[in-house]
Wavefront OBJ file of the C-alpha trace (Angstrom):
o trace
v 0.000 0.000 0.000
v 2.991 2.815 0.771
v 5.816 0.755 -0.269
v 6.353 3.304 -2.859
v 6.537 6.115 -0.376
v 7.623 4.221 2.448
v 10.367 1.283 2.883
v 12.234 1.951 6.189
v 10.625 2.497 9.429
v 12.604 5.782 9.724
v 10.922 6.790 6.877
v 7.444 7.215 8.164
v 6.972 11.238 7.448
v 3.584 12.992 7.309
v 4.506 14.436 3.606
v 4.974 11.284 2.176
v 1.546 9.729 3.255
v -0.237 13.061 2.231
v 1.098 12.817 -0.632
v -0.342 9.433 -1.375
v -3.559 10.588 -0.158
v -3.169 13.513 -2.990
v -1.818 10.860 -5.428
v -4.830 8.725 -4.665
v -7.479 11.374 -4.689
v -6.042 12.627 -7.812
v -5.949 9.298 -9.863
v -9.862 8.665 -8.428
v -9.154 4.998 -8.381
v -10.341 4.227 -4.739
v -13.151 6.210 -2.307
v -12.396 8.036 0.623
v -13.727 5.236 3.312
v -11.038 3.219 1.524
v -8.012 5.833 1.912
v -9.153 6.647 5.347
v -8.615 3.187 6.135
v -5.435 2.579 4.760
v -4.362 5.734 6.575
v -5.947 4.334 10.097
v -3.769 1.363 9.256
v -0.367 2.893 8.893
v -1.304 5.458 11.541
v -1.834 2.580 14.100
v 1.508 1.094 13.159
v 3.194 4.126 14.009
v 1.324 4.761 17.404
v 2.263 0.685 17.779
v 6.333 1.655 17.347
v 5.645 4.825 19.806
v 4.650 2.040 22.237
v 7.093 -0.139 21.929
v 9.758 2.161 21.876
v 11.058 2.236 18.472
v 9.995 5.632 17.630
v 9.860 8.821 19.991
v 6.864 10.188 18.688
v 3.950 9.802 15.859
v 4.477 11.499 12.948
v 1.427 10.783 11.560
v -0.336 12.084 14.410
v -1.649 15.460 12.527
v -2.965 13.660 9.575
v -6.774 13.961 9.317
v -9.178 11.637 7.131
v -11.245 12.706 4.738
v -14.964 12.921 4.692
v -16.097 9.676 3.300
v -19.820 11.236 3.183
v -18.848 13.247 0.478
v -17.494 10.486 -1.904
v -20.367 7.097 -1.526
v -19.709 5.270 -4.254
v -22.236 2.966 -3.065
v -25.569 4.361 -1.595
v -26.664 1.261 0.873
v -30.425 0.673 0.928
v -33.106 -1.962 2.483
v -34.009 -4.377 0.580
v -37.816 -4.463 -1.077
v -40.317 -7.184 -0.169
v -39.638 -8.462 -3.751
v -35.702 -8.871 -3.593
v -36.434 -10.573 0.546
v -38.531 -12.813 -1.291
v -36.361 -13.798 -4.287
v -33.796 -14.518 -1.814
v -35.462 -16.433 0.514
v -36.521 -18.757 -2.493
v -33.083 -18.963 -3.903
v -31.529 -19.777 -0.695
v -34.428 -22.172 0.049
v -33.821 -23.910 -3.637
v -29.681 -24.328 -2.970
v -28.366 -27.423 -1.189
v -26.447 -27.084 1.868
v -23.213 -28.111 3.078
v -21.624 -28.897 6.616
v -18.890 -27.595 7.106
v -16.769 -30.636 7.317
v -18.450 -31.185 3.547
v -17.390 -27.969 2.479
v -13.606 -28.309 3.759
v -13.681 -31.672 1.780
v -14.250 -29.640 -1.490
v -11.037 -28.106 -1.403
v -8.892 -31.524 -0.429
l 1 2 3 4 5 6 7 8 9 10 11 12 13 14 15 16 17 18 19 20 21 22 23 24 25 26 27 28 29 30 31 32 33 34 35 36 37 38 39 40 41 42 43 44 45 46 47 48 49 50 51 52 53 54 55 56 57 58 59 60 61 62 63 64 65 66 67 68 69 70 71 72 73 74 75 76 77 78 79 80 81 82 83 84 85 86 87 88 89 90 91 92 93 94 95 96 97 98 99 100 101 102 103 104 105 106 107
């Protein structure tokens, strides 16, 4: 994910994850919820080496995340009756597996 902007421990720096963010944003390949996530990540790995005493301090402490409410890709809604229905008949239709069976499938 930041291999490109990151390959030593030492060089954890605020710039170079805001400027992935920027690179990301900019290339409008992934949503916000998913940058904000990958920046959570490498933001707890850095609190994790203030902890352990590898680091002195967070550098990424400052960054913010963006607003994921402004970039839904996907707008999440109930199902209808009709779609409950269809799916309670297809699941109703498909045989069913243990999950001993299922582990067999792949041996």
């Amino acid at each position: 994910m930041f291999q490109d902007c990151i390959n030593t421990i030492s060089k954890i720096r605020r710039e170079k994850i805001e400027e992935w963010i920027a690179n990301k944003l900019q290339q409008n390949e992934i949503s916000h919820s998913s940058i904000n996530m990958c920046v959570g990540s490498v933001k707890s790995f850095a609190n994790y080496l203030v902890d352990i005493d590898v680091q002195q301090r967070n550098p990424l402490k400052s960054i913010r995340l963006l607003n994921a409410d402004l970039d839904r890709r996907f707008v999440r809604r109930a199902m209808t009756s009709e779609e409950v229905k269809r799916l309670l008949k297809a699941a109703s239709v498909t045989s069913t597996f243990r999950s001993a069976d299922r582990a067999q499938e792949f041996f």
